[in-house]
N, C-alpha and C positions, 0 to 999 in steps of 0.2 A: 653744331646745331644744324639741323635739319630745315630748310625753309618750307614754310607752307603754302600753300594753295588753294585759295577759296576758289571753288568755279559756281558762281550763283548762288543760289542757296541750295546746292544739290549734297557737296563733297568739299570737304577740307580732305587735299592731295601731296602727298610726297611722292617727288618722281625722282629717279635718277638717269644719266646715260649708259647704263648698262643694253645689250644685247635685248632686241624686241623679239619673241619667239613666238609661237603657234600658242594660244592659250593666255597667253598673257593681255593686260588692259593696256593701253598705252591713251595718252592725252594729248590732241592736239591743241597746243599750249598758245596760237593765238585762236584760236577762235572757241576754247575753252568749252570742248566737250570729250567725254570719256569712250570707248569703242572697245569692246572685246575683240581681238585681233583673231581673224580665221581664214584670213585671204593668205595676202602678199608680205609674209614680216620682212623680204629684203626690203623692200621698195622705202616703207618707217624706220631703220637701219641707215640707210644713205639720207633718208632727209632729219637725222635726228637736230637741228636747227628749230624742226617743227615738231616732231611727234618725240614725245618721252615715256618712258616704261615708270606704270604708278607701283611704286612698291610699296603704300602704306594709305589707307585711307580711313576716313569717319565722316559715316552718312552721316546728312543733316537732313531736318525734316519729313523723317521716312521715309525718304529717297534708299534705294535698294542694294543690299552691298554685295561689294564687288568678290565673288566667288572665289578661293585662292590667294586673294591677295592680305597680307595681315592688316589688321585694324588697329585705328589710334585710339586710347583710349579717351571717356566720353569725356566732354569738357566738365568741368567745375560750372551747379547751379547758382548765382546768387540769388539771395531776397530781393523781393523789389523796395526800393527805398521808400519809405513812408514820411514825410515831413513830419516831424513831434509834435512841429509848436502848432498849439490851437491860434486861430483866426483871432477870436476873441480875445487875446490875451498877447499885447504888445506892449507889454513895458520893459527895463531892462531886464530884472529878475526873473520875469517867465521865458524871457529870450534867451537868458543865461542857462535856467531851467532844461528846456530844449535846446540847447545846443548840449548840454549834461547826457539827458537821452539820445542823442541820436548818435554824441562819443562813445558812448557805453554800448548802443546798441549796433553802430557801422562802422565804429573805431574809425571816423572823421578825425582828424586832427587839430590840433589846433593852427596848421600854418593853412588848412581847409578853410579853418573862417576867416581868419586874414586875404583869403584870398575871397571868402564873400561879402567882408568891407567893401574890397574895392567894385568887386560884382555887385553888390548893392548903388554905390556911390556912380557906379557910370549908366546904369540904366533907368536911374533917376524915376523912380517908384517911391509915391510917400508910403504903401503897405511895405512892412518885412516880414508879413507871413510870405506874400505874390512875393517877394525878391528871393526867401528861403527854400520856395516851395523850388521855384527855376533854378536855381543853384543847386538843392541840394538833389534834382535830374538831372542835372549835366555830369553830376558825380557821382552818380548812378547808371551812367549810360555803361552798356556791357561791353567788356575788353575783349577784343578781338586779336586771339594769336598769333605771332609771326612763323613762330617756329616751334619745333618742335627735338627737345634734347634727349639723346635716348642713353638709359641703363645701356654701357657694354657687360658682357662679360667675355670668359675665353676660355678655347678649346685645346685640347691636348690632342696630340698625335701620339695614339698608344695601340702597339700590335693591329699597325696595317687601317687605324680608322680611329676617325676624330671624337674624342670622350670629351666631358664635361668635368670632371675628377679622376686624377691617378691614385694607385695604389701608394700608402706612404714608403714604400721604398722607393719609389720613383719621381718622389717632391724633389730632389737636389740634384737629379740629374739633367740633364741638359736634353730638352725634349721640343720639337716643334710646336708652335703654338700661331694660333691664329684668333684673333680677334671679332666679336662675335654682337650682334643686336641684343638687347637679351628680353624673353617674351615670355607671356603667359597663357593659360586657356583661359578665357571667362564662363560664366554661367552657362553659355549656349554650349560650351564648346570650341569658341572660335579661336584664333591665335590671334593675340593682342602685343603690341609693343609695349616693354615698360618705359617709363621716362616722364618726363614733366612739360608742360607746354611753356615755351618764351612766349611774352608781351610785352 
């Protein structure tokens, strides 16, 4: 897994300590801002402590992307959560009712309302729409990724240069290989990594 990096609401960042070179973005990683490198790339090299080479990112907010560098694909949108249950309607069986809807429709659980007993029970509200409504935002609030796990795949070394598939007479032979991200184009065009977000 790939750890991520939120810097602000600009960029979620994957850096690694490979080589900072001419062209390349690099992050200084405390004070958490992004720089197209066009100066000094020894100088980010000896202090890599501080500055790291971003090799993967995903604007956030229409923040501006990073030219060169591949992109992580976009997060997953949720719905926003809607409490079911009507105001008006607080007895057991309309509470059962909506809690019916909001299983079916956010696949809440049932150890979810066990866990809004006791949320009910400690914030001491005679309403249980106000205790469902605050409950069911707080399990609504949007997950934010740690990581990020990437599709490999793997390259062949065939006649002098690195392929993606050999010829089937060349499956059983004993051929170099190297291990590889594995990406796509998107709509634009751009180079995307595959893989799934950790949270």
């Amino acid at each position: 897994m790939n750890k991520l990096i939120k810097l602000s609401d600009t960029h979620y960042i994957i850096v690694d300590d490979s080589e900072i070179i001419g062209g390349d973005y690099r992050v200084n990683i405390q004070r958490g801002y992004i720089q197209l490198v066009d100066d000094n790339p020894e100088y980010y090299n000896k202090r890599n402590d501080v500055f790291k080479k971003v090799i993967a990112h995903l604007p956030l907010n229409n923040s501006p992307i990073l030219e060169g560098v591949p992109l992580l694909p976009p997060l997953e949108q949720e719905d926003e959560a809607i409490c079911p249950y009507p105001e008006s309607k607080q007895n057991a069986v309309d509470w059962y009712n909506g809690y019916s809807k909001a299983k079916e429709k956010y696949k809440y659980t049932e150890e979810d309302m066990r866990g809004f007993h006791k949320f009910f029970m400690e914030i001491g509200t005679n309403s249980i729409y106000d205790a469902l409504t605050l409950y069911i935002q707080s399990l609504s609030q949007p997950k934010m990724p740690i990581g990020f796990e990437c599709e490999m795949g793997t390259l062949y070394f065939y006649k002098k240069k690195w392929v993606n598939t050999l010829p089937k007479s060349q499956v059983d032979k004993l051929v170099k290989t190297k291990r590889i991200i594995k990406t796509t184009t998107n709509p634009k065009g751009q180079t995307q990594w595959v893989g799934k977000y950790i949270y």
